[in-house]
C-alpha positions in Angstrom: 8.1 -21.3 15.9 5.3 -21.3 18.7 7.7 -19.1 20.5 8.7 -17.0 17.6 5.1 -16.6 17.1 4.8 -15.5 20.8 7.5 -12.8 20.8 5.7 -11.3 17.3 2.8 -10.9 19.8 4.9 -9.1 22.7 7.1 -7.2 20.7 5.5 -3.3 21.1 7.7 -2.7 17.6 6.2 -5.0 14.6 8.5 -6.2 11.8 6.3 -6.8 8.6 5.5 -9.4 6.9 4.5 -8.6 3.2 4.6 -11.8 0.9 7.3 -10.5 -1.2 9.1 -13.2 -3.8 8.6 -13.0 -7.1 9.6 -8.7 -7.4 13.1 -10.1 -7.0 12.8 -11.0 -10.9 13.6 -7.4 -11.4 17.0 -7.1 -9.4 18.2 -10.8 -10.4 17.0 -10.0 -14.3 15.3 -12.8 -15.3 12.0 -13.8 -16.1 9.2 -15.4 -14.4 9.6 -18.3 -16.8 12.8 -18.8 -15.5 12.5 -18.0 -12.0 9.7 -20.9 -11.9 12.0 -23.5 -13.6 14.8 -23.4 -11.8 15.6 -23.8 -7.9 18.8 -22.4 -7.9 17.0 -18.9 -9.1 14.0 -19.8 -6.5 16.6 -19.9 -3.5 18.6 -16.7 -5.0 15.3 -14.9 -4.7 14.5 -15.5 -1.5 18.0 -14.7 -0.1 18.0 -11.8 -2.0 14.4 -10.2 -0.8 16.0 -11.1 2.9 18.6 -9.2 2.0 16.9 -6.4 1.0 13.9 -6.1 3.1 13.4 -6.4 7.1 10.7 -9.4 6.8 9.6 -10.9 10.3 10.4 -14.3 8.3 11.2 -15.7 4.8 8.3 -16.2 2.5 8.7 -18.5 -0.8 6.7 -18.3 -4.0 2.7 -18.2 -3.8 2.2 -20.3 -6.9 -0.9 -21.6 -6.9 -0.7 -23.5 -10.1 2.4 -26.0 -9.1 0.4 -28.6 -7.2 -2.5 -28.8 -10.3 0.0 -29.0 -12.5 1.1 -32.0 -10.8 -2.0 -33.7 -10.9 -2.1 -33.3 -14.9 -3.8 -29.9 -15.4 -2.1 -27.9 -18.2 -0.8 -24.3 -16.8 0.1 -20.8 -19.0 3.2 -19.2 -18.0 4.3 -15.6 -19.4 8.2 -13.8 -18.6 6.1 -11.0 -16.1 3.0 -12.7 -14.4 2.5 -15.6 -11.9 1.4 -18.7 -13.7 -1.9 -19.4 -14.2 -3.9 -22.7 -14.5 -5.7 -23.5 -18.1 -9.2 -25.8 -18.3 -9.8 -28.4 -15.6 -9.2 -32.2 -15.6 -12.2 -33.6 -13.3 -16.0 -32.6 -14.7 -19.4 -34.0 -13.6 -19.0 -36.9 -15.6 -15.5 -38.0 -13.8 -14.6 -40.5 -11.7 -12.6 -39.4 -9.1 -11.4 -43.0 -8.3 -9.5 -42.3 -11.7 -7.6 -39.1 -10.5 -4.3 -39.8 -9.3 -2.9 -38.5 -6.4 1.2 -37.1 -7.4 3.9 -38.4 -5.6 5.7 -35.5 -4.0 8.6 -34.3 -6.9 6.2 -34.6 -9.7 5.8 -31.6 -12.1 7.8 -28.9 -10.5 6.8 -29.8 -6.9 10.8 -30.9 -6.7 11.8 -27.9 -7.6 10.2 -26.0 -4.7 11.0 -28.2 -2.3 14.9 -27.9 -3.4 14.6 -24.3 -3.8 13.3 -24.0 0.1 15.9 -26.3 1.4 18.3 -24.2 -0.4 16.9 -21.1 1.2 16.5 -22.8 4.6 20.3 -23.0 4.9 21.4 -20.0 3.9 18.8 -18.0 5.4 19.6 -17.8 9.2 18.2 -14.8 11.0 14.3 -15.4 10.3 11.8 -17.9 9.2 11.4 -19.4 6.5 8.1 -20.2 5.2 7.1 -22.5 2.2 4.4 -22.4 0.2 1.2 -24.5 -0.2 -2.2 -24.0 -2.4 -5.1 -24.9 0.5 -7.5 -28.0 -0.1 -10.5 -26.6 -2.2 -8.5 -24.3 -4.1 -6.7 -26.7 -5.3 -9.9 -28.6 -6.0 -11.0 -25.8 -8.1 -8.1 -25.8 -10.1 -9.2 -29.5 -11.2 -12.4 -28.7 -11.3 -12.3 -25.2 -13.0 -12.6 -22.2 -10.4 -16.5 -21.5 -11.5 -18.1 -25.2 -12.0 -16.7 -26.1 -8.3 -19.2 -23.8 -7.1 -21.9 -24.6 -8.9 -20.6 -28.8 -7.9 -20.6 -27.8 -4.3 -24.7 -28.1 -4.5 -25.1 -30.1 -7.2 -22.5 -32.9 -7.0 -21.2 -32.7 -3.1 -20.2 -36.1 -2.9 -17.8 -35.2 -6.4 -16.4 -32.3 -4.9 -15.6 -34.1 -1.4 -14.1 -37.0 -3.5 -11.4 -35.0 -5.3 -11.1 -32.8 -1.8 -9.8 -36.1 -0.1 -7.0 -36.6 -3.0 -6.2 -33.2 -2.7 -5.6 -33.1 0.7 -3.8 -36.0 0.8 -1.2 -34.4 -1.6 -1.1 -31.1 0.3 -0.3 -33.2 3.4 2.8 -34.6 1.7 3.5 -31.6 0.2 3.7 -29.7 3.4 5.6 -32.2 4.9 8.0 -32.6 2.5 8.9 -28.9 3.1 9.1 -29.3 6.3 11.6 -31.8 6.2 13.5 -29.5 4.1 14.3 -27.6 6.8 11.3 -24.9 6.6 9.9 -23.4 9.6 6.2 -23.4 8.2 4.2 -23.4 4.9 2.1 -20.6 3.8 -1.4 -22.3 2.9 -3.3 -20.7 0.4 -7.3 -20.7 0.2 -8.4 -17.9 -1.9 -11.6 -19.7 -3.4 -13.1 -20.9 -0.4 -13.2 -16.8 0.3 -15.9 -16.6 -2.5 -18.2 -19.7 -0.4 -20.9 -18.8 2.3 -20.1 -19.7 5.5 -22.1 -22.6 5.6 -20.3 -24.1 2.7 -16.5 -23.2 3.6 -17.1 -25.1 7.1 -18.0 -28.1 4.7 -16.0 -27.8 1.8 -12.9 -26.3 3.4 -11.8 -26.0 6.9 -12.7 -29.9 7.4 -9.4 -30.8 5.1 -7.6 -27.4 5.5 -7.8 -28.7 9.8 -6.1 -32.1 8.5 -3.3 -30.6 7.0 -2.6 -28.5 9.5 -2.8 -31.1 12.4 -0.3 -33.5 10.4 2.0 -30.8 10.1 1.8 -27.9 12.4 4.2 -28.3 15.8 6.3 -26.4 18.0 8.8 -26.1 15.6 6.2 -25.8 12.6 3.3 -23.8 11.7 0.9 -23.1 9.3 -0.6 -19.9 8.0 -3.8 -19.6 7.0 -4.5 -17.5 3.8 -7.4 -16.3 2.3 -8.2 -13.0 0.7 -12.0 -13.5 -0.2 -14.7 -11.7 0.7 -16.3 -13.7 2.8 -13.8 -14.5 5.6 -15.3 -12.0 8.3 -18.8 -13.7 8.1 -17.0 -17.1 7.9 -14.6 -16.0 10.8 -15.5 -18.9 13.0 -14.7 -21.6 10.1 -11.4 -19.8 9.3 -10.6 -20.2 13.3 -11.6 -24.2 13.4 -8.5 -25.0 10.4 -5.9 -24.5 13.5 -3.3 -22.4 12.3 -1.3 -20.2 14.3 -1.5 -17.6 11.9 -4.0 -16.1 9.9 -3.4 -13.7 6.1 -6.3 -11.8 4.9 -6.3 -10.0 1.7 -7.9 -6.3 1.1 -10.9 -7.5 0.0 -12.3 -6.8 4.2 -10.9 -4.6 6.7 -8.6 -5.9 8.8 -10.4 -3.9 11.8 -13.8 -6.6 10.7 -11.5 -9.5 11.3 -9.1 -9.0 14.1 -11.4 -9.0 17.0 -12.7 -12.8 15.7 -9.6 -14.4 14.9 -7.8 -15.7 18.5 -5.9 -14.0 20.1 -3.0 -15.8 20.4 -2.5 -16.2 16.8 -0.9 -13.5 14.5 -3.3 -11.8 12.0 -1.6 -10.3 8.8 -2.6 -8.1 6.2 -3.7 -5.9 4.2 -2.6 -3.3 1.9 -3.7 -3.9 -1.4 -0.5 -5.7 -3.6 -2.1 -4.7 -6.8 -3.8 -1.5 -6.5 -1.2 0.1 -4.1 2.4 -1.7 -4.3 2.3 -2.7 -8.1 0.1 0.3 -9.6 0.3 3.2 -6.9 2.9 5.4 -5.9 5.5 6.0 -3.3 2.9 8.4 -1.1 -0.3 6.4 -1.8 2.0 3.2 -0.6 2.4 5.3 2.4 -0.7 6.8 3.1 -2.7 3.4 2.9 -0.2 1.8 5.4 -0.1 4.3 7.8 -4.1 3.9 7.7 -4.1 0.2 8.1 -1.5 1.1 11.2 -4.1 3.1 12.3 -6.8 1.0 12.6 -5.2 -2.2 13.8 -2.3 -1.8 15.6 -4.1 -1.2 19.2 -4.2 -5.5 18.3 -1.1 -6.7 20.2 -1.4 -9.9 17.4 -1.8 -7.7 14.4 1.2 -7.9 11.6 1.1 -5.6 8.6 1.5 -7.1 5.8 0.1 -6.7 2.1 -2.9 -8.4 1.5 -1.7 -11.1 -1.1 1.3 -11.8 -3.0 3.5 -8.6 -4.5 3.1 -8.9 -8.4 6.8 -9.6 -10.2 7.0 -6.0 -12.2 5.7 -4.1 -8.8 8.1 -0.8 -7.8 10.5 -1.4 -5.5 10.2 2.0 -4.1 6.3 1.3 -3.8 7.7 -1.9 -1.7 10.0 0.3 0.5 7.6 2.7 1.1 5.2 0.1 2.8 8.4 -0.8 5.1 9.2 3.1 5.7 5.1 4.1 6.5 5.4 1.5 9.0 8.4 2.6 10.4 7.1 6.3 10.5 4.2 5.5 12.5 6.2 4.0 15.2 8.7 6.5 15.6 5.5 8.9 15.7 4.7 6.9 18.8 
């Protein structure tokens, strides 16, 4: 992978990397309810999408509500949106000594891990890349997205308690995919994108840093997502987690963050999954693309890419029109 990673960098041509999974519950005709439950379906997915599209690599499901529902928290799934996690199951008054870590295989963890293996071995002519919710977002999800915050100032030691649990999983986690035969994990920080930068180099890249040095090798990498706001003043904690790769979402400009980020690590993003590839059209899919081409690709490390995961019910013309802008501006070249 460190050399797959290298020849991304060379290549004068870039192959996209959108994080496309969950549209394929349009061509396969079931529902995200049953796309979620069942790893056969998972695996048919992501054979399918590398089928269809030209991905630099193999992305599986961004489901950030898997690993909280492991750890007991209760989750609301509809037929045509990504689940979503209900309430919170640590307060102010917990103990965090009373929260169990999940063994690996508990709620629908097994599930994704069989679905990637699945994938892994019939997917041979890219990457494939698990998925993985990133420390404090996961935290949050126990802790309820908005009282974390607020916890972060008021009850650090709380927040740090349930970060060391939820790290611990996400270490397994990741590990367990990897043994599955995947060639890396997608991690997934969104929240700590909302924190100041003083407070994601406490509350985040610490424990996002120890799950990528357990797992991240030659052969193995981690990439680093987060599509807050805040990642282009926080640039230099996003850089200490490690990963050899780095996804922002639309929320900055990818021109802000390329420049910080190393330069020997790819840097992906950013055309807008929502506003553009699930609600615009065929030319609006190509105009922003061509722009973000525009501004970033004088970055030899630069990889477009959309700047979160591609809603289920998105167009798939809207998703072949990001492939096609990209390929129009290098045959402009």
């Amino acid at each position: 992978m460190k050399q797959w990673a290298a020849d991304q960098i060379a290549a004068e041509r870039k192959q996209p990397l959108p994080v496309v999974s969950f549209p394929a519950v349009q061509p396969l005709g079931i529902t995200v309810a049953e796309l979620i439950g069942d790893s056969g379906r998972q695996a048919e997915a992501m054979v399918l999408v590398a089928e269809r599209l030209p991905t630099a690599a193999s992305v599986s499901f961004m489901d950030l509500s898997v690993e909280a529902e492991a750890f007991g928290s209760e989750v609301r799934v509809t037929d045509d949106e990504v689940p979503t996690v209900i309430g919170s199951v640590v307060d102010e008054d917990s103990d965090p000594a009373e929260l169990a870590v999940p063994a690996v295989g508990d709620g629908r963890t097994g599930l994704y891990v069989e679905a990637v293996r699945e994938a892994a071995s019939r997917i041979g002519d890219r990457p494939v890349l698990a998925g993985v919710i990133g420390p404090f977002s996961l935290a949050g999800r126990l802790m309820d997205v908005n009282e974390v915050m607020v916890l972060c100032y008021e009850e650090p030691e709380l927040v740090h308690a349930v970060l060391e649990k939820c790290t611990e999983f996400i270490r397994a986690y990741a590990g367990a995919f990897k043994e599955a035969g995947a060639d890396g994990v997608v991690m997934a920080e969104p929240l700590a994108g909302l924190l100041p930068p003083e407070l994601m180099a406490e509350f985040s890249t610490p424990y996002a840093r120890r799950i990528v040095d357990a797992v991240q090798d030659d052969g193995f990498i981690v990439v680093y997502h987060n599509c807050g706001g805040s990642v282009v003043a926080a640039a230099d904690a996003v850089a200490a987690t490690g990963a050899a790769a780095f996804h922002f979402g639309n929320a900055i400009a990818m021109a802000d963050i390329l420049p910080l980020m190393p330069s020997d690590a790819l840097v992906m993003g950013n055309v807008d999954p929502a506003g553009q590839i699930r609600n615009g059209t065929p030319e609006s899919v190509r105009e922003a693309t061509l722009a973000l081409m525009e501004s970033c690709s004088k970055y030899p490390n630069f990889i477009p890419s959309t700047g979160c995961d591609v809603p289920p019910m998105s167009p798939w013309e809207n998703i072949d029109a990001f492939f096609a802008a990209v390929d129009e501006f290098y045959d402009a070249r």
